[in-house]
C-alpha positions as CSV (number, residue, x, y, z in Angstrom):
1,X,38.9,67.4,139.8
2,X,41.3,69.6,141.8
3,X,44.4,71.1,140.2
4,X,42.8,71.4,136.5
5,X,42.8,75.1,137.7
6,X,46.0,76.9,138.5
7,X,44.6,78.0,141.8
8,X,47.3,80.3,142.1
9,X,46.8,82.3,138.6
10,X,43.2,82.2,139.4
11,X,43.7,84.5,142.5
12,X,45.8,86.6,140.9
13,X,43.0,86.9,137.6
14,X,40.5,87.2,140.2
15,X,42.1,90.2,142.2
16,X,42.7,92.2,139.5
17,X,39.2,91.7,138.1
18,X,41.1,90.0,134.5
19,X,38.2,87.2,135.8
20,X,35.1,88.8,137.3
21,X,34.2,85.3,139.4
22,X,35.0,81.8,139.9
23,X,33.0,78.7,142.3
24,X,34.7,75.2,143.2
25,X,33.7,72.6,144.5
26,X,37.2,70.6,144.9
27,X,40.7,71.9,145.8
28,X,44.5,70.9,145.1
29,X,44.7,70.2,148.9
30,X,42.0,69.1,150.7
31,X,40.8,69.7,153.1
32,X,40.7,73.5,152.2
33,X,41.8,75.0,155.4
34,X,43.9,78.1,154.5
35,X,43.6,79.1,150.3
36,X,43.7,82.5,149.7
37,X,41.1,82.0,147.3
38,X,38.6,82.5,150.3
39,X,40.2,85.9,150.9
40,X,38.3,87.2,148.0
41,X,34.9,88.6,147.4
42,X,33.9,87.3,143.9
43,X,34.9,83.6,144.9
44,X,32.6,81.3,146.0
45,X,33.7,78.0,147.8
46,X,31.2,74.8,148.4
47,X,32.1,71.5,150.0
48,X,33.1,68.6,148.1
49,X,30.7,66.0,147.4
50,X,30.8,63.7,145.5
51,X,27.4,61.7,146.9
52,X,25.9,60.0,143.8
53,X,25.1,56.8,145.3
54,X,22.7,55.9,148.4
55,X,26.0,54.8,151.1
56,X,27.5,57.9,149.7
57,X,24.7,60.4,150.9
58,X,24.1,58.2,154.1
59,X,27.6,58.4,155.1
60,X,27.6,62.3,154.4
61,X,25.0,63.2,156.7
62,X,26.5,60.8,158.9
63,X,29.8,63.2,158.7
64,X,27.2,66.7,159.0
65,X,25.8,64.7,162.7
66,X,29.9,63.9,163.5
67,X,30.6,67.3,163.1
68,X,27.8,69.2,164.4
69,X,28.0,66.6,167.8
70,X,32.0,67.0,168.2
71,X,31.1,71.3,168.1
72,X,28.3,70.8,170.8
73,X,31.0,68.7,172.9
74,X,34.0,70.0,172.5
75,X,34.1,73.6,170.4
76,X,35.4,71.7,167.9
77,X,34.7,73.0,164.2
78,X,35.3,71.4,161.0
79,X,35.4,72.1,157.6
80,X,33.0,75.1,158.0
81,X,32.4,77.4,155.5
82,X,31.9,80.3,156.6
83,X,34.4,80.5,160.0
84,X,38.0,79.4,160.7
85,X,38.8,75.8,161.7
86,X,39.2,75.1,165.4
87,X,40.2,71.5,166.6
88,X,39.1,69.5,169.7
89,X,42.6,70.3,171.0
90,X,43.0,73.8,170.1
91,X,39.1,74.8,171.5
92,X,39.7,75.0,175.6
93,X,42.7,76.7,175.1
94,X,41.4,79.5,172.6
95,X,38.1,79.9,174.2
96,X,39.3,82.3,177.1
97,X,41.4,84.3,174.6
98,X,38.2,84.7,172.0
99,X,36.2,85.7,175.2
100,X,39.0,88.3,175.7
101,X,39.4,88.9,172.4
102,X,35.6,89.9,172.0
103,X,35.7,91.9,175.5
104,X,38.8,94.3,174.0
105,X,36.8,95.3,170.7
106,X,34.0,95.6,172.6
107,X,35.7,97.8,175.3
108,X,36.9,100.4,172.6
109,X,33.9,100.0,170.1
110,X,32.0,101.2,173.3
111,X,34.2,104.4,173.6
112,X,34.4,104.9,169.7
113,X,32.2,107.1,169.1
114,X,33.2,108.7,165.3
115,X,33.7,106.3,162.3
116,X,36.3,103.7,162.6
117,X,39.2,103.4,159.6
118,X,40.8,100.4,160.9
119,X,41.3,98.2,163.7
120,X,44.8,96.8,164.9
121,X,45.3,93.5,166.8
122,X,48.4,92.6,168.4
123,X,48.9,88.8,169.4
124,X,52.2,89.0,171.7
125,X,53.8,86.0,173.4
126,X,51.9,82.4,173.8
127,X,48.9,83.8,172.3
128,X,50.6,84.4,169.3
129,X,51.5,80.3,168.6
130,X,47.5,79.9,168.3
131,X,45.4,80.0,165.6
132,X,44.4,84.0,165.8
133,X,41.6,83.7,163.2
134,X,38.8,82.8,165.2
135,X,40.0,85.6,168.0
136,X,40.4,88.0,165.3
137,X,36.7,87.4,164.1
138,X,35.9,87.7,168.0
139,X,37.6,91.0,168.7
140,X,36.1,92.7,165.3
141,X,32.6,91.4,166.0
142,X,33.3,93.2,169.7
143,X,34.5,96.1,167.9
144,X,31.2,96.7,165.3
145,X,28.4,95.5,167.8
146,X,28.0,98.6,169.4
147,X,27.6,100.0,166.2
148,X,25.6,97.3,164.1
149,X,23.3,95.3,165.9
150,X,23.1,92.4,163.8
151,X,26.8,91.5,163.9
152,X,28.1,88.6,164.9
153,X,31.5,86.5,164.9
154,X,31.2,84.9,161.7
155,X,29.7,87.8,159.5
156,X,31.9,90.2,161.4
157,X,35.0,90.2,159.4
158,X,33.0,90.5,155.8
159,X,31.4,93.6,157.6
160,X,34.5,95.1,158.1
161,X,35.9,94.7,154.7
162,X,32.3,95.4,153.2
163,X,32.7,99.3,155.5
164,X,36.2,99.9,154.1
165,X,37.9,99.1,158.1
166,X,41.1,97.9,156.8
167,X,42.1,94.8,160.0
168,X,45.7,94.2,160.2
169,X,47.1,91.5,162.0
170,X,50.3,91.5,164.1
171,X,51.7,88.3,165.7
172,X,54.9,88.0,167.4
173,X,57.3,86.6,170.7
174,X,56.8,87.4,173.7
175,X,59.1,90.7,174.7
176,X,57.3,91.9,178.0
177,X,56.5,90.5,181.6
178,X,53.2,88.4,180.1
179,X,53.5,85.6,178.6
180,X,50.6,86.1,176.2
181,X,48.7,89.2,175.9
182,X,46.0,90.7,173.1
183,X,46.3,94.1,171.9
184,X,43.5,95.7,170.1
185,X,43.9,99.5,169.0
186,X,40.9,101.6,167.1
187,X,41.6,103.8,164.2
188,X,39.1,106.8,163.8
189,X,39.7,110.3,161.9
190,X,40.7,111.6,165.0
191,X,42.8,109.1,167.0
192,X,43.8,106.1,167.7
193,X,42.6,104.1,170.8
194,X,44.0,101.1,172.2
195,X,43.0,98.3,174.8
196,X,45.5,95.5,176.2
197,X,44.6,92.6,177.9
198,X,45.9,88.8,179.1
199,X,44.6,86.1,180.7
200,X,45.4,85.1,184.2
201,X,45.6,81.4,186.3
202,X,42.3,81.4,186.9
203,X,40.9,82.0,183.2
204,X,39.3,85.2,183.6
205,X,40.4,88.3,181.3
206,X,42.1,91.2,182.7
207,X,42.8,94.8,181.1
208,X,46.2,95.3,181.6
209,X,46.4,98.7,179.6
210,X,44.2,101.2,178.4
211,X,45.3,104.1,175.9
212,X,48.9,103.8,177.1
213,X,48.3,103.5,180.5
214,X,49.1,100.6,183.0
215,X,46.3,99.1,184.6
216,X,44.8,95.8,186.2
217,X,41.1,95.6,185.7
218,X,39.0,92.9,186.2
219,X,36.2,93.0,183.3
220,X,32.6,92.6,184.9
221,X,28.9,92.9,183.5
222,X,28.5,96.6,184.4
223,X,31.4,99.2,183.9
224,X,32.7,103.0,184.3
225,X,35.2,104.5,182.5
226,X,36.7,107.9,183.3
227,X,39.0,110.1,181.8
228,X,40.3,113.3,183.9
229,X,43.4,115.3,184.7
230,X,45.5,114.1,187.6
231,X,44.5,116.8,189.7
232,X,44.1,116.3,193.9
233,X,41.1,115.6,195.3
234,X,39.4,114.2,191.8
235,X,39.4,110.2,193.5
236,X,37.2,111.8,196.8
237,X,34.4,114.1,194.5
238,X,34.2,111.0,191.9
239,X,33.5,108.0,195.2
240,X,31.1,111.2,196.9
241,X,29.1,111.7,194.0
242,X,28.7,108.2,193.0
243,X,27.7,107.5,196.7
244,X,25.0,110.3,196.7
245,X,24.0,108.8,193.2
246,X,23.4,105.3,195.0
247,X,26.0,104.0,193.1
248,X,28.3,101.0,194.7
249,X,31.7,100.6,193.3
250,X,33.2,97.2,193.7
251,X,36.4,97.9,192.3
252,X,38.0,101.2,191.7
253,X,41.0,101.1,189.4
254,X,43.4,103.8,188.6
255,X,46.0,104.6,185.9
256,X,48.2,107.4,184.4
257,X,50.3,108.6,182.3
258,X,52.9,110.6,184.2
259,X,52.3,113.3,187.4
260,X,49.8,115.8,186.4
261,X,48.9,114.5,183.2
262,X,45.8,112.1,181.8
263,X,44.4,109.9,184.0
264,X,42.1,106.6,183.9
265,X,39.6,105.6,186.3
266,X,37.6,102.2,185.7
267,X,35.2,101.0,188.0
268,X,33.5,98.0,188.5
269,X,30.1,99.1,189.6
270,X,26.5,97.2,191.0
271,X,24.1,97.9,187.9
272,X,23.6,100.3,185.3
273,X,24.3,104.1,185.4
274,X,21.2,106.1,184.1
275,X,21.9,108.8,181.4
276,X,21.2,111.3,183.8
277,X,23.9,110.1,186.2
278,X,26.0,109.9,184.0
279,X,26.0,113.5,182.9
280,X,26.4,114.6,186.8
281,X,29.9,112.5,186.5
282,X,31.0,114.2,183.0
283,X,30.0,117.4,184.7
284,X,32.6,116.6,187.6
285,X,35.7,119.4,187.5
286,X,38.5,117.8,185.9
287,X,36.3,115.0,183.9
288,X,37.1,114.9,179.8
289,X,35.0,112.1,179.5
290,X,32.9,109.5,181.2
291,X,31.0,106.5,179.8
292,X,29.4,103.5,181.2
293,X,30.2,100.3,179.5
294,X,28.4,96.7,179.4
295,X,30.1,93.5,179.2
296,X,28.2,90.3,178.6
């Protein structure tokens, strides 16, 4: 029965390794949405039941086929182990943020290129009054994929706790000209790298800031990123050689930091950029770096 337990000196016992595991099957409040018990490693959670007699199973897998259907329909997830809660109501709201979410950690796992030490979200504004976890688990899952293939949003969170990437959360009211916006920044050994983005009337995510920099980009399949020194004449040699490359731009967009200083170019381009083309673009006077990226 729920409560025999202290739940609360159990978590405490467990974290400090006094108890080396515990498993329940029951809870002081149930549903079981938010114990911190779930937090830890050497805890083990299973649902509830208490099916001992024939209506009792029946009406179980009954509740399994409810739950699954209302998913299928609606996003709607309940009482699911192994991922956060999301209600009917909550789902069409929180599915163009989790898409955005995902397409920020994927946008700076794609430029990461040394080992990551810790990944920063930042939920400002409207965004913030929603239920972050299931965009958190979106944005760290975009973060790692690059990196391990087998990722996905619901094992994503353990991987990073399991790699030592310590994932803090920051949520707070709105203070700028969005009303909502996701930040996601990248720790590494050797910097930090971060990505901002919001979504607009129309549902589709936008980067709205890269490393610092002010930007409006739309996010499409295929993708070039370019770092260079605000230098004249750098926007005509990048368009020439991508045009003697066969490469079609579809959006060119353009950031800095101040006169003369870094720069970001990101391009919305027709199809891939071959590893050879790419190198001719890195090789471009003024270029520090220049990677294609892939969005799904």
């Amino acid at each position: 029965r729920g409560g025999l337990v202290d739940e609360a000196a159990l978590y405490d016992a467990l974290k400090s390794g006094k108890v080396a595991g515990a498993a329940f099957d029951v809870f002081v409040e149930e549903p079981a949405q938010n114990n911190p018990l779930f937090e830890l490693a050497n805890f083990i959670a299973t649902p509830h039941l208490g099916a001992s007699t024939t209506e009792a199973q029946e009406n179980v897998a009954l509740q399994v086929a409810e739950q699954i259907s209302a998913y299928l329909n609606t996003g709607e997830i309940a009482n699911a182990l192994n991922f956060p809660s999301i209600t009917a109501e909550e789902a069409p709201r929180l599915t163009p943020w989790i898409r955005l979410a995902e397409a920020l950690g994927s946008f700076a796992g794609q430029l990461t290129e040394t080992s990551i030490k810790g990944i920063r979200i930042e939920y400002e504004g409207n965004v913030a009054a929603l239920n972050v976890k299931p965009m958190t688990a979106a944005a760290i899952n975009g973060v790692l994929k690059p990196q391990v293939a087998e990722v996905n949003m619901v094992s994503a969170p353990q991987i990073a706790k399991d790699r030592g990437i310590n994932v803090e959360i920051i949520t707070r009211d709105q203070q700028g000209a969005y009303e909502g916006y996701i930040r996601l920044t990248v720790v590494t050994e050797r910097q930090e790298r971060g990505v901002a983005g919001t979504i607009f009337a129309n549902g589709k995510p936008r980067i709205i800031q890269v490393k610092g920099i002010n930007m409006d980009a739309e996010l499409t399949p295929a993708m070039l990123y370019v770092t260079n020194e605000d230098k004249p004449g750098h926007i005509g040699r990048l368009g020439t050689l991508l045009g003697n490359l066969g490469i079609n731009i579809a959006n060119f967009n353009l950031g800095r930091a101040e006169v003369g200083g870094d720069a970001i170019a990101l391009l919305s381009i027709d199809g891939a950029v071959t590893a050879e083309q790419l190198q001719e673009i890195a090789s471009l006077p003024g270029v520090k770096q220049a990677k294609a990226l892939a969005f799904n």
